[in-house]
N, CA, C and O atoms as CSV, one atom per row, in Angstrom:
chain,resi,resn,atom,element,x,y,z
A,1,UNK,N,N,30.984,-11.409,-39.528
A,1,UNK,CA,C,30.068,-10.514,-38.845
A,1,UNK,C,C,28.813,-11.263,-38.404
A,1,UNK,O,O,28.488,-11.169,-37.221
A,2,UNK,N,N,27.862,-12.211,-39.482
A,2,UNK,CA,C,27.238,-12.801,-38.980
A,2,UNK,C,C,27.205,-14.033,-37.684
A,2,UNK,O,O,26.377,-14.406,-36.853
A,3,UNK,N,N,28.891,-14.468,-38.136
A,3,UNK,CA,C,28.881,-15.676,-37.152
A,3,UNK,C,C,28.769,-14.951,-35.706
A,3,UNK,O,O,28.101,-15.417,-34.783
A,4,UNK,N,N,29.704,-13.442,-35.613
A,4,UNK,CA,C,29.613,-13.138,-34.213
A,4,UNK,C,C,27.975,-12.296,-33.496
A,4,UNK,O,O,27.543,-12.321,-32.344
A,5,UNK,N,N,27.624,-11.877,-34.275
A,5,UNK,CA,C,26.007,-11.893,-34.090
A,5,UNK,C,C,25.565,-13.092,-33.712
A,5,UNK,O,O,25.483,-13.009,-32.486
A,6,UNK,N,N,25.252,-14.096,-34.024
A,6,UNK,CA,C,24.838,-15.407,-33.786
A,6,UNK,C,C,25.283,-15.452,-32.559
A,6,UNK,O,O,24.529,-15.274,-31.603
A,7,UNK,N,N,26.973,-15.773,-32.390
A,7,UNK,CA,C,27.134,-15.883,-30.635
A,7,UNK,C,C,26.762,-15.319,-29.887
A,7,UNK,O,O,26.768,-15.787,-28.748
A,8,UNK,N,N,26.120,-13.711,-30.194
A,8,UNK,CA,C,26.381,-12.949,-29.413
A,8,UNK,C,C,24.883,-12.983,-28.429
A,8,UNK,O,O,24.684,-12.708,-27.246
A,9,UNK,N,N,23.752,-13.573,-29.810
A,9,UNK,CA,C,22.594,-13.514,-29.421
A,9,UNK,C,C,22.183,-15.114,-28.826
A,9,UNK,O,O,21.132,-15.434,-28.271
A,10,UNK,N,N,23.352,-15.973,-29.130
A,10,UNK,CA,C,22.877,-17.053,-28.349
A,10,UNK,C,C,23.378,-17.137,-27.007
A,10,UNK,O,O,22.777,-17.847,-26.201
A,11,UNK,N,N,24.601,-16.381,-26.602
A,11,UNK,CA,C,24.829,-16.179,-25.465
A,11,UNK,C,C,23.577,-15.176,-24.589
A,11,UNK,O,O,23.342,-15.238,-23.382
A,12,UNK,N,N,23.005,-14.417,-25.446
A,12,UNK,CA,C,21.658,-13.837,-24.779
A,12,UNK,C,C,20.770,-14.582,-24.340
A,12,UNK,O,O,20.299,-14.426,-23.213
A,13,UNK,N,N,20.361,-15.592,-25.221
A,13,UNK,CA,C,19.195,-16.602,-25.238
A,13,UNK,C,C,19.870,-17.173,-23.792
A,13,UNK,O,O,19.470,-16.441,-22.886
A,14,UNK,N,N,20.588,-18.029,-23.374
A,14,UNK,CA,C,21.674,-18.772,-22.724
A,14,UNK,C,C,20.784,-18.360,-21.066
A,14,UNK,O,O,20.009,-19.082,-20.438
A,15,UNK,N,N,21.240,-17.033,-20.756
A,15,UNK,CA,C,21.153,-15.815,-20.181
A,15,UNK,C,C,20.101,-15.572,-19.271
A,15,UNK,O,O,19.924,-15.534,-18.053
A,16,UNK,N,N,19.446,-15.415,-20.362
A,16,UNK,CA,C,17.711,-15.246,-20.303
A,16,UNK,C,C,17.052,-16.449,-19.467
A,16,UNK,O,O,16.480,-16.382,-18.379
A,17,UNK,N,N,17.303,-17.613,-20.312
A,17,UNK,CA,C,17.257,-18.544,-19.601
A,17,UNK,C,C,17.432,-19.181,-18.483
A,17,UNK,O,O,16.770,-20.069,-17.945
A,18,UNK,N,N,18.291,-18.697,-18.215
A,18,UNK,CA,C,19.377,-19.053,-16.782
A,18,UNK,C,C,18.278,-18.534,-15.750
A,18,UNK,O,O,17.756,-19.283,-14.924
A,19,UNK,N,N,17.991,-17.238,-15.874
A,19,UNK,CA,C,17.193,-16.686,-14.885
A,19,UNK,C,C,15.984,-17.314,-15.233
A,19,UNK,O,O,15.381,-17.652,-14.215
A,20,UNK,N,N,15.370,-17.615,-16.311
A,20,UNK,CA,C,13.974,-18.324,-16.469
A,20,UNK,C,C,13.676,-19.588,-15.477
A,20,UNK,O,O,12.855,-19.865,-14.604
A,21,UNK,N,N,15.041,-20.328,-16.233
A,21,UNK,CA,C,15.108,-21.859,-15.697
A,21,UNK,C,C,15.621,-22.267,-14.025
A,21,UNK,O,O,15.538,-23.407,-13.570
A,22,UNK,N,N,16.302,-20.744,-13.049
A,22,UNK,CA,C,17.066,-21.094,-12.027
A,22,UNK,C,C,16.343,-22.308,-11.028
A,22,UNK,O,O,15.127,-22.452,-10.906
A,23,UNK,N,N,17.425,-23.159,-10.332
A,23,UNK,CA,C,17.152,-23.902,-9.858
A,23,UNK,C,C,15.949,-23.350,-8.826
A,23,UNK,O,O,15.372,-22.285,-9.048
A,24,UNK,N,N,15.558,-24.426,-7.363
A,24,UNK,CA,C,15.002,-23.870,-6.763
A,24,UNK,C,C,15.638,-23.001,-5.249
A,24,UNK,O,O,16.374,-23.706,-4.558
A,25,UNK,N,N,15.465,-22.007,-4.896
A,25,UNK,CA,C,16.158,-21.578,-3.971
A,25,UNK,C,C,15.424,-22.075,-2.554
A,25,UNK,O,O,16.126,-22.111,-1.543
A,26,UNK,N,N,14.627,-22.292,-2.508
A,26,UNK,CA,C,14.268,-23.137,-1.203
A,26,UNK,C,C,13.864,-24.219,-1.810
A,26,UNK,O,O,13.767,-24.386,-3.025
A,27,UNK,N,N,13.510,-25.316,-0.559
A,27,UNK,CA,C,13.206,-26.437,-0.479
A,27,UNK,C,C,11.893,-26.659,-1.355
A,27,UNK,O,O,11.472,-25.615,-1.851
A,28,UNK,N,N,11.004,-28.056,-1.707
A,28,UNK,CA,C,9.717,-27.972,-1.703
A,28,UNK,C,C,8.653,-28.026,-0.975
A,28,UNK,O,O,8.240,-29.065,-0.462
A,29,UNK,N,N,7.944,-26.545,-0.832
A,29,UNK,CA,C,7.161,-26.392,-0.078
A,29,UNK,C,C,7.160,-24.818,0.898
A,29,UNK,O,O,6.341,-24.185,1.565
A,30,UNK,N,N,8.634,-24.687,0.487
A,30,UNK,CA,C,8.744,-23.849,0.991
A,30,UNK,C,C,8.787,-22.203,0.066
A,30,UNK,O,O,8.887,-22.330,-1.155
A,31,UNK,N,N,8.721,-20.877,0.562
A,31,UNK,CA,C,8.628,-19.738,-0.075
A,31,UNK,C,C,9.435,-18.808,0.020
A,31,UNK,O,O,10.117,-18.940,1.036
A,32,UNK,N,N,9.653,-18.029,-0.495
A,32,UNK,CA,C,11.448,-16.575,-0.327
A,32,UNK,C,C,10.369,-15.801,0.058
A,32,UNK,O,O,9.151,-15.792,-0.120
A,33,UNK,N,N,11.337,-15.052,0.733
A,33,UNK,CA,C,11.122,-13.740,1.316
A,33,UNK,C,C,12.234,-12.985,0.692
A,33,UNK,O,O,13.255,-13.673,0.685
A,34,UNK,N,N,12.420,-11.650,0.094
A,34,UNK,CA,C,13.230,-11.333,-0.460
A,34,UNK,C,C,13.278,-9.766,-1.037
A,34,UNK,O,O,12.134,-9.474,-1.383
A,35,UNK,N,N,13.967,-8.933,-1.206
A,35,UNK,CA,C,13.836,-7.150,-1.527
A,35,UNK,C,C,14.506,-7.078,-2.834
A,35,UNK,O,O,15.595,-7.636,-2.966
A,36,UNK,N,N,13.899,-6.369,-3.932
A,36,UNK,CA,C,14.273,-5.962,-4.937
A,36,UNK,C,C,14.454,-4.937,-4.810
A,36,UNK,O,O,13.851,-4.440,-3.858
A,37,UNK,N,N,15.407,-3.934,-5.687
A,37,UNK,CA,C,16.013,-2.383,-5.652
A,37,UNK,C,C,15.063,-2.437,-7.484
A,37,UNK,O,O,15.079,-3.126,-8.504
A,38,UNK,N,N,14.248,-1.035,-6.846
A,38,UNK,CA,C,13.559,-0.770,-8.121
A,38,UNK,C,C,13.904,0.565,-8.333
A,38,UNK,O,O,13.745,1.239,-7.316
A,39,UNK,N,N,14.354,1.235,-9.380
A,39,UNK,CA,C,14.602,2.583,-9.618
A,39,UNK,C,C,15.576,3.349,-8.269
A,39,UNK,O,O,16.762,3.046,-8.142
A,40,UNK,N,N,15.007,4.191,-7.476
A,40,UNK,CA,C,15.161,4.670,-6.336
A,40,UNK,C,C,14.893,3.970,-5.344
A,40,UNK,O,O,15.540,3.997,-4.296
A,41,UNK,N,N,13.731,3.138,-5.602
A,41,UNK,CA,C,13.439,2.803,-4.062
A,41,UNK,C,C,13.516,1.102,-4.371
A,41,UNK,O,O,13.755,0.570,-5.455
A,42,UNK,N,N,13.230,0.428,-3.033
A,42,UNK,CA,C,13.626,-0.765,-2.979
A,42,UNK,C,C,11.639,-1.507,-2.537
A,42,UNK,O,O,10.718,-0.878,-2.017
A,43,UNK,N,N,11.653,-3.168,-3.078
A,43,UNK,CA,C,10.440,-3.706,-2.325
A,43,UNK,C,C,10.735,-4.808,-1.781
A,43,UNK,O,O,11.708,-5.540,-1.961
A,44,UNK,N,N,9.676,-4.924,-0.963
A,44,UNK,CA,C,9.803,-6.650,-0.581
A,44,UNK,C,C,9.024,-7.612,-1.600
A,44,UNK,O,O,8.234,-7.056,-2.362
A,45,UNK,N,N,9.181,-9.101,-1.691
A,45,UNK,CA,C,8.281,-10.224,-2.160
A,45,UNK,C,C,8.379,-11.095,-2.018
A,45,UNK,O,O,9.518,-11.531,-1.855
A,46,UNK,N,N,7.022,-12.149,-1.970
A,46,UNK,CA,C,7.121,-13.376,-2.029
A,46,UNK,C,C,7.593,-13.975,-3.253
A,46,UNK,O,O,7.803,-13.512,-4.374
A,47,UNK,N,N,7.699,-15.052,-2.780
A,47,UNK,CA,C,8.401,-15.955,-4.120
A,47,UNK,C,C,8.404,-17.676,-3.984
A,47,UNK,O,O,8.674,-18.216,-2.911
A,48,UNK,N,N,8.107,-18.361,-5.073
A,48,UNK,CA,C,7.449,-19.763,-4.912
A,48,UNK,C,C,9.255,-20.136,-5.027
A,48,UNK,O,O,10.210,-19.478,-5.440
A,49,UNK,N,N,9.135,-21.344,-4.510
A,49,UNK,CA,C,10.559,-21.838,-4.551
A,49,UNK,C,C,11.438,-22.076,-5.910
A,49,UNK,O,O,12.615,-22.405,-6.060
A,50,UNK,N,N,10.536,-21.817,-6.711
A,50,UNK,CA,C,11.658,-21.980,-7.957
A,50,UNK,C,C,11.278,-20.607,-8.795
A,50,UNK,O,O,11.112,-20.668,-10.014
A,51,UNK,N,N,11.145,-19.320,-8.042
A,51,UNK,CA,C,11.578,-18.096,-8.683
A,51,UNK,C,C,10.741,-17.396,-8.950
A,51,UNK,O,O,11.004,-16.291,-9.425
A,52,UNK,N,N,8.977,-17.952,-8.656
A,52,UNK,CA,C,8.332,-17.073,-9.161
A,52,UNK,C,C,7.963,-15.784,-8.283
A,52,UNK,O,O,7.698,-16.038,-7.108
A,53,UNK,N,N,7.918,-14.749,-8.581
A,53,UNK,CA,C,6.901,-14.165,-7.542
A,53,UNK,C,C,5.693,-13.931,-7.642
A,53,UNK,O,O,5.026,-13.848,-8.673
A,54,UNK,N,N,5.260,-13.776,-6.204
A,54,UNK,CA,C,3.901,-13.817,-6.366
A,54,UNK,C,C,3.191,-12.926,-5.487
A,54,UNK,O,O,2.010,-12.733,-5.774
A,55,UNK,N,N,3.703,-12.290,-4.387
A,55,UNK,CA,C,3.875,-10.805,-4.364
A,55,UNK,C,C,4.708,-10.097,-3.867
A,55,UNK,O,O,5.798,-10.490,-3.452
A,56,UNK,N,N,4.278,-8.902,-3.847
A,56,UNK,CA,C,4.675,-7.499,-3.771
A,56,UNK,C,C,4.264,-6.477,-2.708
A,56,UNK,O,O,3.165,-6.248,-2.203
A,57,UNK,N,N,5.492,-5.919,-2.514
A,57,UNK,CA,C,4.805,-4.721,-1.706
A,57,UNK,C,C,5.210,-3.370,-2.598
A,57,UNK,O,O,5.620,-3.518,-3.749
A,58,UNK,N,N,5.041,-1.732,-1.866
A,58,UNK,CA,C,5.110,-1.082,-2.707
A,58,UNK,C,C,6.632,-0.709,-2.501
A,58,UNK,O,O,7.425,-1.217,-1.708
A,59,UNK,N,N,6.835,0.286,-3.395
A,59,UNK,CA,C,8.393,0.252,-2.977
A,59,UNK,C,C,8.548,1.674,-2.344
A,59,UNK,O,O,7.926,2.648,-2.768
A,60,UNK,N,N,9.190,1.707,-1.576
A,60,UNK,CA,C,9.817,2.316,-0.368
A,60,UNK,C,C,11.454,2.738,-0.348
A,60,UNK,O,O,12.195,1.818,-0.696
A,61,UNK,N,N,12.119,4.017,0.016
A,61,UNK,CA,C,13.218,4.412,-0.199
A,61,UNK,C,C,13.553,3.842,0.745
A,61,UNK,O,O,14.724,4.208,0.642
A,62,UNK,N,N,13.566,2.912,2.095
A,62,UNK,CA,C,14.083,2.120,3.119
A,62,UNK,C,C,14.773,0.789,2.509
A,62,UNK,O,O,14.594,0.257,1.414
A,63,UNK,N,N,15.838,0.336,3.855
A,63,UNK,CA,C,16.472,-0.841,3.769
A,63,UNK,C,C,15.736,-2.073,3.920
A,63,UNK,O,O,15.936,-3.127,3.316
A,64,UNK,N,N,14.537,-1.729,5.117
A,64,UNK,CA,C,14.031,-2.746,5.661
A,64,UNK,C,C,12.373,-3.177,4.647
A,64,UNK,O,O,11.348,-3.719,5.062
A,65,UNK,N,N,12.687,-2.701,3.350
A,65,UNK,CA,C,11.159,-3.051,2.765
A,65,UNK,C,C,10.385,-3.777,2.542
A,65,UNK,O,O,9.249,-3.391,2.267
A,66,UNK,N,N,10.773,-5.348,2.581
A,66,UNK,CA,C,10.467,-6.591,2.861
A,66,UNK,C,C,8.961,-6.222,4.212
A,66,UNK,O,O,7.740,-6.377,4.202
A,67,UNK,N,N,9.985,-5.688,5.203
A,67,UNK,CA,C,9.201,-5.625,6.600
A,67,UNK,C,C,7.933,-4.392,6.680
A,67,UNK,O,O,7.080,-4.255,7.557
A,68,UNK,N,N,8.134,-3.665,5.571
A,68,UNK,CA,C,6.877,-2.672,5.774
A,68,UNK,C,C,5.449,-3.211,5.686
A,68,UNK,O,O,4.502,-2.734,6.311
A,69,UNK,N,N,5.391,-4.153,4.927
A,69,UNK,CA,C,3.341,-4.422,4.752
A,69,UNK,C,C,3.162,-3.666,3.520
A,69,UNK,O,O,3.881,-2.906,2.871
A,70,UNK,N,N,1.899,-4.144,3.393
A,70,UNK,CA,C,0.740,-3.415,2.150
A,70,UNK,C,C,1.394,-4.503,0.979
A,70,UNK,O,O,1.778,-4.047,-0.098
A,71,UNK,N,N,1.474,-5.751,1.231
A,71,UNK,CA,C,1.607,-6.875,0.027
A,71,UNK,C,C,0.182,-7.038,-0.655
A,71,UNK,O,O,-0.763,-7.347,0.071
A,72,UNK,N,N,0.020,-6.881,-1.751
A,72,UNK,CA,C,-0.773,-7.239,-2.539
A,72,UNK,C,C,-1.190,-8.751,-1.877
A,72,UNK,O,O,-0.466,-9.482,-1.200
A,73,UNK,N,N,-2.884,-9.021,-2.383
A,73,UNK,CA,C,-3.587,-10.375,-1.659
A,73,UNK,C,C,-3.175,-10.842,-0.288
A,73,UNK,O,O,-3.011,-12.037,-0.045
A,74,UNK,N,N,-2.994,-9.803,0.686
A,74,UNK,CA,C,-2.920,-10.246,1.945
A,74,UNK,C,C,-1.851,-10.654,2.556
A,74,UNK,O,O,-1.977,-10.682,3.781
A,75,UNK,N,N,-0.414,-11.118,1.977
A,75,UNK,CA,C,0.434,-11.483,1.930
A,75,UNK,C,C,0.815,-10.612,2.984
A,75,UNK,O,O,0.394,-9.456,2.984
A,76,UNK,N,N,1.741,-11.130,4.098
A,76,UNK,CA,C,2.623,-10.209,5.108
A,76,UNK,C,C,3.803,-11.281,5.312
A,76,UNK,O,O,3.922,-12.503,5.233
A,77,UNK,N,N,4.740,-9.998,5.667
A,77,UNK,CA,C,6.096,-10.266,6.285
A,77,UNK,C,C,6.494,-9.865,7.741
A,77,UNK,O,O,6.296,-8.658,7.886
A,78,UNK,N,N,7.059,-10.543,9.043
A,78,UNK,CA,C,7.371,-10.128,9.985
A,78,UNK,C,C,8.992,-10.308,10.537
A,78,UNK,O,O,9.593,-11.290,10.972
A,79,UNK,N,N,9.247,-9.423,10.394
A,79,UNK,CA,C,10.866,-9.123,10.581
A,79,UNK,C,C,11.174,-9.252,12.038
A,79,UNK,O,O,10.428,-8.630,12.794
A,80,UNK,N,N,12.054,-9.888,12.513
A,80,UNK,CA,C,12.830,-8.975,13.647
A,80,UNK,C,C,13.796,-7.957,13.803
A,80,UNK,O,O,14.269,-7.646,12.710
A,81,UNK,N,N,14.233,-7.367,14.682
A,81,UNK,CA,C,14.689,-6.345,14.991
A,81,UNK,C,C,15.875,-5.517,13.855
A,81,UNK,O,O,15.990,-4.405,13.340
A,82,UNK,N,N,16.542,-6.695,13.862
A,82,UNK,CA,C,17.572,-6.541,12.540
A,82,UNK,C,C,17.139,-6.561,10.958
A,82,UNK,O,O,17.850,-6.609,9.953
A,83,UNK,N,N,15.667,-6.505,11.108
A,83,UNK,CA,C,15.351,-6.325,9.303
A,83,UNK,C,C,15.315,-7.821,9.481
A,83,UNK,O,O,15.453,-7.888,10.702
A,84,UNK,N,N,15.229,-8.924,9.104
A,84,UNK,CA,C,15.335,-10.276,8.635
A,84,UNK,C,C,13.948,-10.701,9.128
A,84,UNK,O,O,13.416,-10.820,10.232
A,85,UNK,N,N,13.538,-10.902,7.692
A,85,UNK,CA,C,12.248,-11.860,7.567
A,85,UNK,C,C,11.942,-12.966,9.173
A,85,UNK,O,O,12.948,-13.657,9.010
A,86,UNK,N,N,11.544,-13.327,9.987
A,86,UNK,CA,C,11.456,-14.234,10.674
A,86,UNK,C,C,9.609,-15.036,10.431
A,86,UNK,O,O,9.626,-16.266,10.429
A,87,UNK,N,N,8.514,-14.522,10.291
A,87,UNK,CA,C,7.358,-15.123,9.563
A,87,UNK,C,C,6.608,-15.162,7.985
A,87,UNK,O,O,6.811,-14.402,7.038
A,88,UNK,N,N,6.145,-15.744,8.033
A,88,UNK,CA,C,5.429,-14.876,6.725
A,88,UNK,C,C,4.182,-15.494,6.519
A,88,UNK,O,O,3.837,-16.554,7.041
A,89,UNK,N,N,3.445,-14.740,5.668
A,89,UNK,CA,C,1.694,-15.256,5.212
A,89,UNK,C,C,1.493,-15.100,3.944
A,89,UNK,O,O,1.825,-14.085,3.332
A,90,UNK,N,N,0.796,-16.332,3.314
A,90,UNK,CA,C,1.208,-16.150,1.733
A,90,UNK,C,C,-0.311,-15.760,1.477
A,90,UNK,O,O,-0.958,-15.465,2.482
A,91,UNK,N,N,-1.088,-15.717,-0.016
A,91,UNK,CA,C,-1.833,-14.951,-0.824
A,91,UNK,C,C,-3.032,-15.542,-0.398
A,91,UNK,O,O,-4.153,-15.042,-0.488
A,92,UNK,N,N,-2.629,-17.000,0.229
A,92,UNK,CA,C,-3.743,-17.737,0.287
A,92,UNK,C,C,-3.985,-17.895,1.911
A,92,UNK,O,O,-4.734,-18.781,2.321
A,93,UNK,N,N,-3.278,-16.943,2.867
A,93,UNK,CA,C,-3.526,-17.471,4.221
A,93,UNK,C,C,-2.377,-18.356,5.068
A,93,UNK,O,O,-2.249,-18.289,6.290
A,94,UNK,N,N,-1.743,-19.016,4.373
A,94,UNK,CA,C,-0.824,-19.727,4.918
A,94,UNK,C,C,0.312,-19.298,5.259
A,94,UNK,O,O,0.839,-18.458,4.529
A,95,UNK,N,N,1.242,-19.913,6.874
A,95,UNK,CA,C,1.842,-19.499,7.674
A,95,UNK,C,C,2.974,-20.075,7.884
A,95,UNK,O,O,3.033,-21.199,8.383
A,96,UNK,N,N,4.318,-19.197,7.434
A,96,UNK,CA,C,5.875,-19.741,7.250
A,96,UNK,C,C,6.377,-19.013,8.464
A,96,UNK,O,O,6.092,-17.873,8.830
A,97,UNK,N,N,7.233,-19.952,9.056
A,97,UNK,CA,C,8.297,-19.323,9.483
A,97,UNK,C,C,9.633,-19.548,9.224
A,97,UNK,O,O,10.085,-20.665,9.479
A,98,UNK,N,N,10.517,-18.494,8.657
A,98,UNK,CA,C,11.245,-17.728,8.387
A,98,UNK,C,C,12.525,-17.565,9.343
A,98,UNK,O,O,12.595,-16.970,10.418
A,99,UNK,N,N,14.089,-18.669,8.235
A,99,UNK,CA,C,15.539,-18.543,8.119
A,99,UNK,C,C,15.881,-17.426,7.045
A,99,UNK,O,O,15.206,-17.131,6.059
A,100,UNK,N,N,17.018,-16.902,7.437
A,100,UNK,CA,C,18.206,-16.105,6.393
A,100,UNK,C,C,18.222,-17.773,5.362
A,100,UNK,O,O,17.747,-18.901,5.496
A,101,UNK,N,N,19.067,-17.043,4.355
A,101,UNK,CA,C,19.648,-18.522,3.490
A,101,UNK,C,C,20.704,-17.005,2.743
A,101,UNK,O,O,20.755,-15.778,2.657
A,102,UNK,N,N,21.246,-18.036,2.436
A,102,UNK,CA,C,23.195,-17.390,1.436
A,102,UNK,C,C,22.428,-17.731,0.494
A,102,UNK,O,O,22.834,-16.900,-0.318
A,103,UNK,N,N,21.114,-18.662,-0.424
A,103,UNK,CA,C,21.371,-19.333,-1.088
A,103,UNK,C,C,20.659,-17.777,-2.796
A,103,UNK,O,O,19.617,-17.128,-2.882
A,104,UNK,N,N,21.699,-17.840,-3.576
A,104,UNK,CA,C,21.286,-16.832,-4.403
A,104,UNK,C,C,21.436,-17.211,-5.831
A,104,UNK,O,O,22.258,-16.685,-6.582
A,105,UNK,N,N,20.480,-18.289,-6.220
A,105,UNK,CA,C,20.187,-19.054,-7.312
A,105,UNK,C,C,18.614,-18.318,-7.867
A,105,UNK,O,O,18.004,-18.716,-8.860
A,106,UNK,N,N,18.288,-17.489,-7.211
A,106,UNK,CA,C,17.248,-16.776,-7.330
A,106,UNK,C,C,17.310,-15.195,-7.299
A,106,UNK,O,O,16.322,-14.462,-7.260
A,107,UNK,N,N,18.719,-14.766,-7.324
A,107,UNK,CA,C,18.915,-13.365,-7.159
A,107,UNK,C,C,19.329,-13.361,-8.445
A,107,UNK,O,O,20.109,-14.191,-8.912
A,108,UNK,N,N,18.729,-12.258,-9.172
A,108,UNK,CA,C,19.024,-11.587,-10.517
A,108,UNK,C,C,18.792,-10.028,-10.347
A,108,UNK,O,O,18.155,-9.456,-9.463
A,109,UNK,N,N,19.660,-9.351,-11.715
A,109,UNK,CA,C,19.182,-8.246,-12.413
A,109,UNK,C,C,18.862,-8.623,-13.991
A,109,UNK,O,O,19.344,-9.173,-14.981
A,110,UNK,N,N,17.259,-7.663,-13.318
A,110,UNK,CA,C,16.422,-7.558,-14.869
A,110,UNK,C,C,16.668,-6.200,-15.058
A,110,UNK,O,O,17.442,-5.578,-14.330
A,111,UNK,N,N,15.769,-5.461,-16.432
A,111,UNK,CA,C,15.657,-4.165,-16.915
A,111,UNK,C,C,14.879,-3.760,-15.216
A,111,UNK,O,O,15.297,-2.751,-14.647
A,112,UNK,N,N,13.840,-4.563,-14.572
A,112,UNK,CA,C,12.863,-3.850,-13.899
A,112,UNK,C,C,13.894,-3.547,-12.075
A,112,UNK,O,O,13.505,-3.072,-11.008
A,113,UNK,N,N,15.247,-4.099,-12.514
A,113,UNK,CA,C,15.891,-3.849,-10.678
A,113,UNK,C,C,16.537,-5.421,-10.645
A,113,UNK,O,O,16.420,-6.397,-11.386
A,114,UNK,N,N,17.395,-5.104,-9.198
A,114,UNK,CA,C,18.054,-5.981,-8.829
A,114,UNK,C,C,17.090,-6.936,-7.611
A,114,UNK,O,O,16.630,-6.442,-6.581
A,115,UNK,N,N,16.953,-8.242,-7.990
A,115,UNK,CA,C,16.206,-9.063,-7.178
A,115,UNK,C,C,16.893,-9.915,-6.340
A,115,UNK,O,O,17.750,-10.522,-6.982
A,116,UNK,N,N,16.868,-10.295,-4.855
A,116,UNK,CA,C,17.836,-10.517,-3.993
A,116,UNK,C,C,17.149,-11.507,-2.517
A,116,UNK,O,O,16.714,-10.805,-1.604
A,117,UNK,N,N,17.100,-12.432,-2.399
A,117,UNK,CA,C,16.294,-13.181,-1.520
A,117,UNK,C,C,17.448,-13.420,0.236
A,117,UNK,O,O,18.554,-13.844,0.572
A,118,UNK,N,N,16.300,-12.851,0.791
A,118,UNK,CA,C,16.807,-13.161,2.269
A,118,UNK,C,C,16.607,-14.079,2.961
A,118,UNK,O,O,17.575,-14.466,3.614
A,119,UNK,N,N,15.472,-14.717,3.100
A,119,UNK,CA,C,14.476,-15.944,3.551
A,119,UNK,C,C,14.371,-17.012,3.026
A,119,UNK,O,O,14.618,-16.952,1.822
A,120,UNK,N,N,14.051,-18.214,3.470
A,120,UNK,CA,C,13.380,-19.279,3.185
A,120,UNK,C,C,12.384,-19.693,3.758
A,120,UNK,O,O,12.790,-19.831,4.912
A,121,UNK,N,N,11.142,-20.047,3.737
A,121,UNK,CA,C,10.246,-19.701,4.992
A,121,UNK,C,C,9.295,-21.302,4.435
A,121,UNK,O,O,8.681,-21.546,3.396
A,122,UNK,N,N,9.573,-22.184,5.763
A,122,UNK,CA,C,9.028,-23.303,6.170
A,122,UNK,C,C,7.519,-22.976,6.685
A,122,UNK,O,O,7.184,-22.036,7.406
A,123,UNK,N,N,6.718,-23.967,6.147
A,123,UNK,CA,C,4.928,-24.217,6.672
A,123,UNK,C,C,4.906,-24.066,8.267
A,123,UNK,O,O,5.800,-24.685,8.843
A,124,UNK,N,N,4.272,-23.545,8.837
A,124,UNK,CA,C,4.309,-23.125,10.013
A,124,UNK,C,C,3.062,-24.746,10.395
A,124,UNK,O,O,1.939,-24.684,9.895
A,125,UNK,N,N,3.314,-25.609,10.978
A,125,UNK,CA,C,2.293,-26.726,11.556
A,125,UNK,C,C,1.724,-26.480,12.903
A,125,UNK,O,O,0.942,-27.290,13.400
């Protein structure tokens, strides 16, 4: 009984980690654009290339929530027509523009929703 407790909670630890430690989903330098499903409704956020976020918008019963606005510290997203991230502005002013990416080394479910990245968004020069 104890030994399978032990596995059961080191396969947790394992886990946990995985999402702690995920690689980076964009390049360096670059930032996600990306929509989490929270409860009912869904948000958009930024995100540093190796997973953090760093903001938020509010959440919204829409598909396109990434693209609504009202990001915490100034932060905006500009979509085109089809919903997809194409610019972005991070906390501090600075100006990405914005690919799709497949890449989902940064998509998880926590207790708080399912987190899911659309973007990769290059320094705008």
């Amino acid at each position: 009984m104890l030994l399978s407790l032990s596995k059961k909670f080191l396969a947790a630890v394992c886990l946990a980690a995985s999402f702690h430690c995920a690689s980076a989903v964009c390049k360096t330098g670059e930032i996600a654009v990306g929509r989490a499903e929270v409860g009912a409704g869904r948000q958009g956020f930024l995100m540093t290339n190796n997973c953090e976020i760093f903001a938020k918008n509010q959440a919204v019963p829409y598909e396109d929530s990434p693209c609504r606005g009202g990001y915490n510290g100034g932060a905006k997203v500009e979509c085109n027509s089809k919903h997809q991230p194409i610019s972005a502005v991070d906390t501090r002013g600075f100006h990405y523009n914005c690919k799709k990416t497949t890449d989902d080394s940064c998509n998880k479910t926590t207790p708080a929703g399912h987190f899911h990245v659309l973007a990769c968004c290059t320094p705008a020069h």
